[in-house]
C-alpha positions in Angstrom: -57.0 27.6 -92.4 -57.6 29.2 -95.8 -61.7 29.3 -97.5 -61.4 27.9 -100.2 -63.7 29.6 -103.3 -64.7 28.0 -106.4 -62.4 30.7 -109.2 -64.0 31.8 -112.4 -62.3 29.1 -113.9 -64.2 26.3 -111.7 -61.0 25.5 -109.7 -61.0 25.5 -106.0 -58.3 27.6 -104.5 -57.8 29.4 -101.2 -59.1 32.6 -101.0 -56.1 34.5 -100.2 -54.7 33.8 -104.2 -57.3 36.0 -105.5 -55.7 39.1 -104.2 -53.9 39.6 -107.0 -53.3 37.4 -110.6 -49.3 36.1 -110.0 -50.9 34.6 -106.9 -52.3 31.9 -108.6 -49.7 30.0 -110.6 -48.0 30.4 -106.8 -50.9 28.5 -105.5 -51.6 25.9 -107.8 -47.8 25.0 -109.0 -46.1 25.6 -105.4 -47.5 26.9 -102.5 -48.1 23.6 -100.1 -46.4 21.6 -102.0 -43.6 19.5 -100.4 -39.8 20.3 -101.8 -37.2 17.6 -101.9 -34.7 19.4 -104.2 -32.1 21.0 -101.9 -31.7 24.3 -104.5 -35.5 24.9 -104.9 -35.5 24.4 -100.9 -32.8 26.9 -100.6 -34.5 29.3 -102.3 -37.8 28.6 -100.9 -36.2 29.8 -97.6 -34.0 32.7 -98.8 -37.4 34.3 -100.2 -39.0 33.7 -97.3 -36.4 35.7 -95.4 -36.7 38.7 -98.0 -40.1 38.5 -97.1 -40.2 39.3 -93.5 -41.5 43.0 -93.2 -43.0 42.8 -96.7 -45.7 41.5 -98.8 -45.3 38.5 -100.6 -46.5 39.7 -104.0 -43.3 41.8 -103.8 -41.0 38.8 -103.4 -43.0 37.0 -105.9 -42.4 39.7 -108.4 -38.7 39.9 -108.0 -38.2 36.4 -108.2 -36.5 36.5 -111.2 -34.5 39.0 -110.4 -34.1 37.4 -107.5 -33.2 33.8 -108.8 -30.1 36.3 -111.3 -28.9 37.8 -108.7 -28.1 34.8 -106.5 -27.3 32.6 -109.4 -30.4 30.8 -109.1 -30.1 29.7 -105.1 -26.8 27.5 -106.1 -26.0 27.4 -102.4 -22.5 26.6 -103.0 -22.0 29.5 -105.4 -23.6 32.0 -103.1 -21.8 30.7 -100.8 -18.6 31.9 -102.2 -19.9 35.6 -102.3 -17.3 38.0 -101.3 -17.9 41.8 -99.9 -18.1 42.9 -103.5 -20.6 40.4 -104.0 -22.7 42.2 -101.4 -22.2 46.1 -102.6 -23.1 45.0 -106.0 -26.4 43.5 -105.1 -26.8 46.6 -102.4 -27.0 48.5 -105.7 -29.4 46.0 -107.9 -33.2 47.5 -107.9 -34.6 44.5 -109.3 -33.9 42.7 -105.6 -34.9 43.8 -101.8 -31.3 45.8 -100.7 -31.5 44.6 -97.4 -28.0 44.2 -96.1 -29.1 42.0 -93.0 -31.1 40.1 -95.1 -28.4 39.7 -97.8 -25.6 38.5 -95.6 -28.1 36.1 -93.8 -28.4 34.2 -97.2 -24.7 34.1 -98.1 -24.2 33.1 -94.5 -27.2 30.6 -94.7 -25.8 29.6 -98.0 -22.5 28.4 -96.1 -24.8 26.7 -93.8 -26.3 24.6 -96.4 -22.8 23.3 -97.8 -22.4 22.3 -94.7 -25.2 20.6 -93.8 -25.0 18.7 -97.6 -21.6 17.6 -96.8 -22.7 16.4 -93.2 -26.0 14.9 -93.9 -25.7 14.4 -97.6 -29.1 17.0 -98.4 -30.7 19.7 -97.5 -33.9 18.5 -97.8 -33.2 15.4 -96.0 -31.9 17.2 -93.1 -35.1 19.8 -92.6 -37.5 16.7 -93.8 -36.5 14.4 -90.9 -37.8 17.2 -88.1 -41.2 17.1 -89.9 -44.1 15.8 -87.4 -45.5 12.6 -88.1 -49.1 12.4 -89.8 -51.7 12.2 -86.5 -53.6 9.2 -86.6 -57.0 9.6 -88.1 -59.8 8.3 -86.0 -62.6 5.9 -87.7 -65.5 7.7 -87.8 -68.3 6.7 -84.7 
């Protein structure tokens, strides 16, 4: 569980944003908010797997670069990538050159198709495993 703070603009946010500025759009625009759209979902979990072994203020400022360089999380584009595909962005600084983690989202990527063409979303899919709310006692 996050402490939340009161900011210097009177908002409450979780402490954890004020480590660093570009936290904070993160935190009021995305982080914890639910994700039904099965492209910004895609991404969601590519970055998250760039992330692993690295701070998340990195990811978050090569996002963009990020977002070019896999033509904006279009799963069935990425897809599609080919080996060339991979030594190209092997060679792109603005990105994490991770080749494991680069193949796992092309391969991911094919993963999705799937799943849209089985399922009919993304989002659907991954939505349907999440845990019902726990019932609220009344207060005694």
């Amino acid at each position: 569980m996050s402490t939340v703070m009161i900011a210097q603009d009177g908002q409450p946010r979780c402490q954890w944003c004020s480590a660093a500025p570009e936290f904070i759009r993160y935190h009021d625009e995305e982080w914890g908010f639910p994700v039904d759209d099965d492209v910004r979902l895609f991404e969601k979990l590519c970055l998250e797997s760039f992330q692993s072994g690295l701070s998340w203020r990195t990811i978050l400022a090569k996002r963009e670069n990020f977002r070019t360089a896999f033509h904006h999380f279009d799963f069935s584009k990425v897809a599609e990538f080919t080996d060339q595909d991979i030594e190209r962005l092997l060679q792109n600084a603005g990105i994490v050159r991770h080749r494991g983690k680069i193949e796992a989202v092309i391969n991911n990527a094919k993963r999705a198709r799937e799943l849209v063409q089985q399922e009919g979303s993304l989002a659907a899919y991954i939505w349907r495993y999440e845990p019902d709310p726990e019932p609220v006692s009344p207060p005694q």
